[in-house]
C-alpha positions in Angstrom: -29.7 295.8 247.8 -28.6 292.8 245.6 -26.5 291.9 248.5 -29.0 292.1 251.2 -31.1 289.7 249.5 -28.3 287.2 249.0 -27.4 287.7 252.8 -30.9 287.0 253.6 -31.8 284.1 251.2 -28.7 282.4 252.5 -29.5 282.7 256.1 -33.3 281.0 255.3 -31.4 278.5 253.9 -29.6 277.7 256.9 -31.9 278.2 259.2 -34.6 276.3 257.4 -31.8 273.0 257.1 -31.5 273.1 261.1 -35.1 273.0 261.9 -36.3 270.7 259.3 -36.4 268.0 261.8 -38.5 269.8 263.5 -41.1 270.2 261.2 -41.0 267.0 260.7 -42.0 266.4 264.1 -45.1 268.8 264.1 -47.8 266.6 265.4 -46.5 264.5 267.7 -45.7 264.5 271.2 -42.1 264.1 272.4 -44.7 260.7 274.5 -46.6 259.5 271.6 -45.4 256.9 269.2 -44.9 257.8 265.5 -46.8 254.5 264.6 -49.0 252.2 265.3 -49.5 249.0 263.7 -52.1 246.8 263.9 -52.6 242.6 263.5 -49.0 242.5 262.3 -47.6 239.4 260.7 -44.4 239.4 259.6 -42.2 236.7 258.2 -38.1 237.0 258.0 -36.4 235.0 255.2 -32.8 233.6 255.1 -31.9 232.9 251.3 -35.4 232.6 250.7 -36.7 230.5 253.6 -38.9 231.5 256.4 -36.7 231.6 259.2 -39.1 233.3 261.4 -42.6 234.6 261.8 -43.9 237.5 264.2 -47.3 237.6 265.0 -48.9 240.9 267.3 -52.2 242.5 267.4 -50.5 245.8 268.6 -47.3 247.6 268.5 -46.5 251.1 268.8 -43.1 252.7 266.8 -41.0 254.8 268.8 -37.8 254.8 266.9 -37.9 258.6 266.6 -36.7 259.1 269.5 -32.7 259.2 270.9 -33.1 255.9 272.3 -35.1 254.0 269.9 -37.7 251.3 270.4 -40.8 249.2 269.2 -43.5 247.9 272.0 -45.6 244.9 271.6 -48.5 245.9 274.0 -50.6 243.1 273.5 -48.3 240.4 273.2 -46.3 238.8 270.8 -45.8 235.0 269.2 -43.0 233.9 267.6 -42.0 230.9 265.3 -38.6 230.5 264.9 -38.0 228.3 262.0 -34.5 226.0 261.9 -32.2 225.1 258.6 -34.3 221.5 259.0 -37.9 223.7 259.4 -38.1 222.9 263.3 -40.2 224.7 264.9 -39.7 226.6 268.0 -42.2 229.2 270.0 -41.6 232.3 272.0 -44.7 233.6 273.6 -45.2 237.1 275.9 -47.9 239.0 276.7 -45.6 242.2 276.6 -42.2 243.0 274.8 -40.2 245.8 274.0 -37.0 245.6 271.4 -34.7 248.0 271.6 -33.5 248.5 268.0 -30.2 250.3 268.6 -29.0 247.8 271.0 -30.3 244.7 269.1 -31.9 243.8 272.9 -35.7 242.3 273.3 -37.1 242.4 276.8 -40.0 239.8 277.0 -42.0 240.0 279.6 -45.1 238.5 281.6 -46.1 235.2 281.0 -42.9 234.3 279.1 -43.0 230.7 277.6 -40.5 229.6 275.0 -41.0 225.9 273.8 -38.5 224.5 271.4 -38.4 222.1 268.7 -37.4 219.7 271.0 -40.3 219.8 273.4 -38.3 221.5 276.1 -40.0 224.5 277.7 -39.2 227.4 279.6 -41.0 229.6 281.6 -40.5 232.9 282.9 -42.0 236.7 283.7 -38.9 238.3 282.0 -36.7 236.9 279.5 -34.0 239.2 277.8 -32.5 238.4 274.4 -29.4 239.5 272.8 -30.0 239.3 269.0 -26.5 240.5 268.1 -24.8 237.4 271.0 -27.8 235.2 270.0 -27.9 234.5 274.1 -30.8 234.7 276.1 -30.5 235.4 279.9 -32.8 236.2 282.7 -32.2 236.9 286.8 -36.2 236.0 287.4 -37.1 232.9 288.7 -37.4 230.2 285.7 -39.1 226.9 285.2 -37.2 225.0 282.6 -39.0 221.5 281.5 -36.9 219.1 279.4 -37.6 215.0 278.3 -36.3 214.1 281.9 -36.4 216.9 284.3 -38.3 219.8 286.0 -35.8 222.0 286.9 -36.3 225.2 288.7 -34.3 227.9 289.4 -33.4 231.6 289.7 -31.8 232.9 286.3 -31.5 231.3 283.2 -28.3 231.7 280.5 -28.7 229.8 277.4 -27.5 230.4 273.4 -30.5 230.9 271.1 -30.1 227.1 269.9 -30.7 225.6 274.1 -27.7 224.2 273.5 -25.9 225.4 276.2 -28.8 226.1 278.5 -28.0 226.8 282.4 -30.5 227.3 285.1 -29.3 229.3 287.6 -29.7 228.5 291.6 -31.6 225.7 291.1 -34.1 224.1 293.6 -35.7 221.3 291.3 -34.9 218.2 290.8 -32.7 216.7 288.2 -31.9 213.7 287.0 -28.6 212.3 287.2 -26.8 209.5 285.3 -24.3 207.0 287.2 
């Protein structure tokens, strides 16, 4: 009898280990978000200076599932703060990050101005956090000091340093 019990005790055990994670998913749809979060302001730090500062009224957690992500479904603003506290903006009425991947897909109404007063504008904008490179194949508008250029596609390091408008149709100035 003693042994029974140990037989059974031990299969509960196991059996209870491999469908923890399903009771912890009792409640939510496989389609529902295991969060939502409301009028979120967060600020990121870098040795104790605000390097960046997300603003949302809505955004809904899915990082339960197998590929993880967060939604912004009422937009997002974002100040992005340089070493000399420059300011640049990244505005979209809709993104998505995709946490695994270190990817955020910005999309409608995409308008990033930087500290330098350039602007670009766009309906989708990707940017890889992990590169620090932002890239689009939508039509862009890309305003700098000088020019108006516009194009189709847009490559560019996170700094505009090395900003390229692809196919472009505006016009540019150019220097003798």
């Amino acid at each position: 009898m003693k042994n029974i019990v140990t037989v059974i005790a031990v299969t509960m055990f196991f059996s209870c280990s491999d469908s923890f994670k399903q009771v912890e998913k009792i409640g939510i749809s496989e389609n529902e978000p295991i969060g939502v979060d409301y009028n979120l302001n967060l600020k990121y730090t870098d040795s104790g200076r605000v390097s960046a500062n997300l603003l949302s009224t809505k955004a809904l957690d899915y990082t339960n599932r197998d590929f993880p992500f967060r939604e912004f479904v009422e937009g997002v603003t974002l100040y992005v703060f340089d070493k000399e506290n420059k300011k640049s903006t990244v505005v979209a009425d809709y993104a998505i990050v995709y946490t695994d991947k270190n990817l955020i897909d910005l999309q409608d109404n995409v308008v990033i101005t930087t500290n330098d007063s350039s602007v670009l504008k766009t309906n989708q904008l990707y940017y890889d956090q992990t590169k620090e490179w932002l890239y689009t194949n939508e039509p862009v508008s890309f305003q700098t000091e000088q020019d108006i250029i516009n194009g189709n596609g847009f490559d560019s390091n996170s700094k505009f340093t090395d900003a390229e408008v692809l196919e472009v149709t505006g016009i540019i100035t150019l220097e003798d």
